[in-house]
C-alpha positions in Angstrom: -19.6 22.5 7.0 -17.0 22.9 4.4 -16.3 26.4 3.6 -14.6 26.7 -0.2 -13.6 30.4 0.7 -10.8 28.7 3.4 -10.0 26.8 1.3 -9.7 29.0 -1.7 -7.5 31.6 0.3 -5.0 28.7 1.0 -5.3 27.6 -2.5 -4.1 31.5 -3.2 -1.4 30.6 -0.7 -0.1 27.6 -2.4 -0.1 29.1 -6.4 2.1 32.2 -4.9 4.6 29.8 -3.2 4.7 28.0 -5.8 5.6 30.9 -8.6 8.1 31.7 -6.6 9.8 28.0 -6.6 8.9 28.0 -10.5 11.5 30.2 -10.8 14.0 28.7 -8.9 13.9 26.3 -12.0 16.1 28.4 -14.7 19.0 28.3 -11.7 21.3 25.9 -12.1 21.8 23.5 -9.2 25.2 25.5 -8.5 24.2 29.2 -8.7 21.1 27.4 -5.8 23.3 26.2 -3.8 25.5 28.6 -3.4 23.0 31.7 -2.8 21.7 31.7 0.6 18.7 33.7 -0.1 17.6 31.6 -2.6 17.8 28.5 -0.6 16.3 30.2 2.4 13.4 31.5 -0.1 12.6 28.2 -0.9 12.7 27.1 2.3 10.2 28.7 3.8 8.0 28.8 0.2 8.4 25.2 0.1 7.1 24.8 4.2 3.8 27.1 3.7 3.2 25.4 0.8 3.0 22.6 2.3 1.2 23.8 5.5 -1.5 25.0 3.6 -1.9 21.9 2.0 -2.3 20.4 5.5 -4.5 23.0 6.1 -6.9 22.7 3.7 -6.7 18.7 4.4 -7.8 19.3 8.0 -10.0 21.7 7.0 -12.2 18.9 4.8 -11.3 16.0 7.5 -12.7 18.3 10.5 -15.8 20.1 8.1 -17.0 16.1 6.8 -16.5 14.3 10.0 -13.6 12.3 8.2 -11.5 10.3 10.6 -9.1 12.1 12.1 -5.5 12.1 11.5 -2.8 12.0 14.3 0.0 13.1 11.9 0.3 15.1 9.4 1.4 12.9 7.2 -1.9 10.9 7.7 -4.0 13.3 6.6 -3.9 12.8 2.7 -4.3 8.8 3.6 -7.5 9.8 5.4 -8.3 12.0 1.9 -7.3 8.9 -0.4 -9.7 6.8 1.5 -12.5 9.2 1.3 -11.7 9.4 -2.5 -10.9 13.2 -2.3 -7.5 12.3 -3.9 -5.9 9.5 -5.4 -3.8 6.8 -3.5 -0.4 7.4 -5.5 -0.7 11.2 -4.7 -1.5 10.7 -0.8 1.9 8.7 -1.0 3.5 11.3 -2.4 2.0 14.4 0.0 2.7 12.4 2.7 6.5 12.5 1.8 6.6 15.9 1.4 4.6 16.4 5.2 8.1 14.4 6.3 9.9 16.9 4.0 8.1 19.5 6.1 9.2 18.3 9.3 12.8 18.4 8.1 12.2 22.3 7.4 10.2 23.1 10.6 12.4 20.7 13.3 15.2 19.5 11.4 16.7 22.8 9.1 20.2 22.0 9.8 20.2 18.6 8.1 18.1 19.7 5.2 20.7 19.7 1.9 20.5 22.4 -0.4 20.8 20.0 -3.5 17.7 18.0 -1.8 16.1 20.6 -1.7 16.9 21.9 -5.4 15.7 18.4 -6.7 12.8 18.7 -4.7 11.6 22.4 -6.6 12.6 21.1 -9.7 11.1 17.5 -9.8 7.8 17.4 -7.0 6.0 20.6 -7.7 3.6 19.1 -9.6 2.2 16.4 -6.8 1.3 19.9 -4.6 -0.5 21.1 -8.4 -1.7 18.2 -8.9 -3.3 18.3 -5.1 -4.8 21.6 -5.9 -6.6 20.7 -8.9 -8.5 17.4 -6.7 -9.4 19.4 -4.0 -11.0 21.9 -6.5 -12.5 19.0 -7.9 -14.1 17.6 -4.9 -14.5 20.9 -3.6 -16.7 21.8 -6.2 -19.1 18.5 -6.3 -19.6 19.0 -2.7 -20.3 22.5 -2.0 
């Protein structure tokens, strides 16, 4: 059975994250890059983000009997085809699971300017993600 309160804790999860890397907007790509706090902030604000978006897209696969995913990146094209999200934004999630591997296995090869783009230009798929699970979330529970 889907239970809204996990997912509305990871929800929690992903909105603090992401006022964090809201912020990391008024810097200019050189002041980011060259602050290694701020880079490694967003880092890891960036990775749980993400993992909690994973989360709450095993959560629904495993709690609806949903196909299961064997990567991570799969999971938001088992959610597209289940109409929990739309197809263009599964794309995009599923890009930004890569983008989590880099982070988790891959740190050193990660550029800071990528990553700068990334805050400032993809926030708004993991926002957008949030508001269709809420959506769903809400007509099946």
């Amino acid at each position: 059975m889907m239970d809204r309160e996990v997912i509305e804790k990871k929800i929690d999860i992903i909105e603090e994250n992401l006022d964090y890397l809201e912020g990391i907007k008024s810097l200019e790509v050189d002041s980011f890059v060259s602050n290694f706090e701020k880079i490694q902030a967003a880092k890891h604000c960036l990775q749980e983000a993400i993992e909690a978006c994973l989360d709450i897209a095993g959560h629904i696969i495993a709690s609806r009997g949903f196909p299961r995913a064997e990567e991570y990146r799969e999971f938001f094209f088992v959610l597209s085809e289940k109409k929990v999200i739309g197809k263009d934004l599964a794309l995009r999630l599923a890009d930004m699971a890569g983008f989590r591997n880099l982070l988790v296995h891959r740190y050193g090869v990660v550029r800071p300017e990528e990553l700068y783009r990334i805050v400032n230009e993809d926030l708004g798929d993991i926002r957008q993600y949030v508001k269709e699970i809420l959506v769903y979330v809400s007509e099946k529970t």
